[in-house]
DODOLUM-826238 format. One line per field, with one value per residue (C-alpha): residue number from 1; z negated, x, y negated. Coordinates in steps of 0.1 Angstrom, whole numbers. Each point is the difference from the previous one (the first is absolute). Layout:
<lokols>
gulo: [NUM  ...]
up: [Z  ...]
east: [X  ...]
north: [Y  ...]
</lokols>
This chain:
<lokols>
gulo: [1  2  3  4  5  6  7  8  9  10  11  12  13  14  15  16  17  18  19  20  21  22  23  24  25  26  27  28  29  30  31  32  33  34  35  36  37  38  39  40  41  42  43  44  45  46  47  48  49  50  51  52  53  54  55  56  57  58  59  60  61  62  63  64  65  66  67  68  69  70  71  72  73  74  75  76  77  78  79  80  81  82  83  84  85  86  87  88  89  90  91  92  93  94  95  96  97  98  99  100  101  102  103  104  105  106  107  108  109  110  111  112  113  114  115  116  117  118  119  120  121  122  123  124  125  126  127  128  129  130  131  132  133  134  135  136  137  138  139  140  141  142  143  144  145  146  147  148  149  150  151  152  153  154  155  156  157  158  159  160  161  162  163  164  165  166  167  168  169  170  171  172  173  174  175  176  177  178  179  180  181  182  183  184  185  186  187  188  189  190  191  192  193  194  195  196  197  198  199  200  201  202  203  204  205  206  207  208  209  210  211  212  213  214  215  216  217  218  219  220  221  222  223  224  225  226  227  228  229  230  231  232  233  234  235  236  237  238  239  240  241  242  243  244  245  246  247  248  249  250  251  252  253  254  255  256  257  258  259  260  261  262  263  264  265  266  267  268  269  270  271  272  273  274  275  276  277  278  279  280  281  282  283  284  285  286  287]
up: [238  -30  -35  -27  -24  -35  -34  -19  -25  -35  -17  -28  -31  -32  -23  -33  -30  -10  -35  -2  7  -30  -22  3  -4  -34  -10  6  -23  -26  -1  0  -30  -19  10  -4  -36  -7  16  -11  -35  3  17  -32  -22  23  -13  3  2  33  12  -6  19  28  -4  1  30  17  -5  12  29  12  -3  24  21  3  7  32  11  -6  37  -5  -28  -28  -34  -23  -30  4  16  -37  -20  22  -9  -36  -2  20  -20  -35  13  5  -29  -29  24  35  35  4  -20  21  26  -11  -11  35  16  -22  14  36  -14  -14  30  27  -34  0  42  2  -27  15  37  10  35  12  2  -27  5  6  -31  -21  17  -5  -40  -10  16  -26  -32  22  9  -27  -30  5  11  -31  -21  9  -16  -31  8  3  -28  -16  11  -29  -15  28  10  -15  25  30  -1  -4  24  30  -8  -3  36  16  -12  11  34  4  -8  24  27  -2  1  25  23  -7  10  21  15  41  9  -12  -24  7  26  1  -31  -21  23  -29  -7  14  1  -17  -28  0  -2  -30  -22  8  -18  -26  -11  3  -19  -28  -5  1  -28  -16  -6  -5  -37  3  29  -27  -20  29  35  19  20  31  -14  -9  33  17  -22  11  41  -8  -18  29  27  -19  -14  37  9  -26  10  34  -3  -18  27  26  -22  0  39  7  -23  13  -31  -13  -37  -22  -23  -17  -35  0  23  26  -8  11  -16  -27  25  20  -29  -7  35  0  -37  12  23  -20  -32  15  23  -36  -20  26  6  -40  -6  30  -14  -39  6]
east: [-1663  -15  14  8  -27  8  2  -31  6  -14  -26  16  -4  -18  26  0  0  35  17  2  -36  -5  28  -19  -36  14  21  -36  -18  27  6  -41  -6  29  -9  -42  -3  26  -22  -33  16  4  -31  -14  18  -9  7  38  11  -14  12  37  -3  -17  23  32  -17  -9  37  15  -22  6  42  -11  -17  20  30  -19  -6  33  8  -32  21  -34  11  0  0  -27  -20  11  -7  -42  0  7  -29  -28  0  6  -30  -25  14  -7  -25  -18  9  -4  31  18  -11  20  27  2  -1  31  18  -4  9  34  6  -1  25  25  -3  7  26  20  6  0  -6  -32  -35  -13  -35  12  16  -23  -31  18  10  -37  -10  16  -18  -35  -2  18  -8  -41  -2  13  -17  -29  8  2  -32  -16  8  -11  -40  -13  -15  9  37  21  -27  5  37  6  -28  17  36  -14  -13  28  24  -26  -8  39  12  -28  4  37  -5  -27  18  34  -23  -28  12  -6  -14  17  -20  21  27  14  0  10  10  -2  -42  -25  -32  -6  21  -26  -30  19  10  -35  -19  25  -3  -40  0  22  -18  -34  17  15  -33  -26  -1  -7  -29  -32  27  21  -3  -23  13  -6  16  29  1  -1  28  24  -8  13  29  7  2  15  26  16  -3  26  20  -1  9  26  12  -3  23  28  -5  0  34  16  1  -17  -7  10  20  6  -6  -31  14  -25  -24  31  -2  -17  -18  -6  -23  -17  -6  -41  -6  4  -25  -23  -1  -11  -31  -10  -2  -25  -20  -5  -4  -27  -18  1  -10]
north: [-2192  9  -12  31  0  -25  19  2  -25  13  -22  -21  8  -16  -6  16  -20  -6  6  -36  -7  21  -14  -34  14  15  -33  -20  22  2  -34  -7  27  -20  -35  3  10  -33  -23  15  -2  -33  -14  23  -27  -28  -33  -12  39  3  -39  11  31  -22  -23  22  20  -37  -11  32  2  -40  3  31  -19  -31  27  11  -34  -14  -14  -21  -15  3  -25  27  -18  -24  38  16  -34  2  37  -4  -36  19  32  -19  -24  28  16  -30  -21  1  10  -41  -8  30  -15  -33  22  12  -36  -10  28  -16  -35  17  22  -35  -15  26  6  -37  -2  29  -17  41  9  11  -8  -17  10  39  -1  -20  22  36  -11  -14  33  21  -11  -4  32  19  -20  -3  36  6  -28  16  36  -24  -13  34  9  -33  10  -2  32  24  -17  32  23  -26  -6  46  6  -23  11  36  -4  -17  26  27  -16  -4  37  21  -30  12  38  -1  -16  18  35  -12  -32  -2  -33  -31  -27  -34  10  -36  -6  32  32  24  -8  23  1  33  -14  -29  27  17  -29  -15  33  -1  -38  5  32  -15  -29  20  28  -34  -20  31  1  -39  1  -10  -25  -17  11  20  28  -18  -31  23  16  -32  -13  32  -11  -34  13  24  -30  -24  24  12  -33  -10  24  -6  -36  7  25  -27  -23  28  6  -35  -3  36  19  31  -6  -27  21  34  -8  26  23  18  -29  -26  -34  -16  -16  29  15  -29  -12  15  -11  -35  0  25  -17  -37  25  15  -23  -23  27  8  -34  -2  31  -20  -30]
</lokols>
């Protein structure tokens, strides 16, 4: 016997991009044409200007991320108090004293864990809390300490924050439109590696059209261009560790408070990363 022939199944379709996917591409750029004249405002100012709107962006961005790690059971006070010493240490002194400031959070962390008699690992908790102000509060410190390079800090400090934001808006519509092959799969779904390609011209391109006027009196072009590749690795790789934080925890963002962009922490996540790679590469180049 022969079986009846089996509909032709038709080929699946690509999906179209949604009205949400373009809801969110417009709430990023609305929220980053608001936010980026702020903070460029401010690292303009410099000084204690730009320390409270690191600080306030630091403080938002750790409650964030003690919030996603909450069944690790992080000590969020002694996290806020290292937070508040690191970037008040590289603010007034040295990244040695924040470094000290940083070491006192631990000592308070094991204090408190101890003093609680809570459940849970100790060392989960007291790792997961010294964590926060590590990574948050020297990625940070050192946007203070960019713009702390002494007479080019105010062109260092808006070149890097120029590129991140650059390398993160075209890495974000590239691979919304081209996207096909995936970056990190493991660690952040959502990456691709066209994205990469795109925010990787962008940052390098910035930071080229950023430093030009300066190539005879600070950097050379190729010092410049070199500057935007380390800024364009180290900038997806903050953003992808954060992404493998969230995966490994279950959730999506780490808040709404900036809408399409998600959390505090969410916007800040590449400037961490990007701001500690600039600044040793500038001070390689200087030196």
């Amino acid at each position: 016997m022969t079986s009846e022939p089996q509909p032709v199944r038709p080929a699946p379709r690509m999906h179209a991009r949604t009205p949400g996917t373009m809801s969110n591409l417009w709430s990023r750029l609305l929220v980053g044409a608001a936010g980026l004249p702020l903070v460029l405002g401010m690292v303009w100012l410099g000084h204690w200007y730009l320390f409270l709107l690191v600080l306030v962006a630091g403080m938002v961005a750790l409650h964030e991320f003690y919030w996603m790690t909450r069944p690790l059971r992080p000590i969020a006070i002694a996290g806020h108090a290292g937070l508040i010493g690191v970037l008040f240490a590289i603010q007034v002194s040295t990244t040695t004293w924040a470094l000290g400031a940083l070491l006192g959070s631990l000592g308070l962390a094991f204090l408190l864990k101890g003093l609680s008699g809570t459940s849970g690992s100790a060392t989960v908790s007291v790792a997961t809390t010294l964590l926060g102000p590590a990574w948050i509060g020297f990625g940070l410190g050192f946007v203070l300490l960019l713009r702390d390079i002494p007479g080019h800090g105010r062109l260092a400090a808006f070149t890097v924050l120029i590129a991140v934001f650059a390398d993160d808006t075209f890495a974000y519509i590239g691979g919304r439109t081209l996207g096909r092959h995936k970056l990190a799969p493991a660690l952040s779904p959502g990456k691709t590696l066209e994205g990469f390609v795109f925010g990787t011209v962008a940052c390098v391109f910035a930071t080229f059209v950023a430093l030009y006027h300066d190539r005879h009196t600070y950097l050379s072009i190729g010092q410049a261009v070199l500057l935007g590749v380390a800024i364009a690795a180290a900038a997806p790789a903050g953003d992808l560790f954060e992404s493998m934080l969230k995966r490994d925890m279950g959730v999506k963002d780490t808040g709404e408070l900036l809408g399409g962009h998600g959390g505090m922490l969410d916007r800040l996540d590449s400037i961490l990363f990007a701001s500690v790679a600039a600044f040793y590469t500038i001070l390689a180049y200087t030196t």
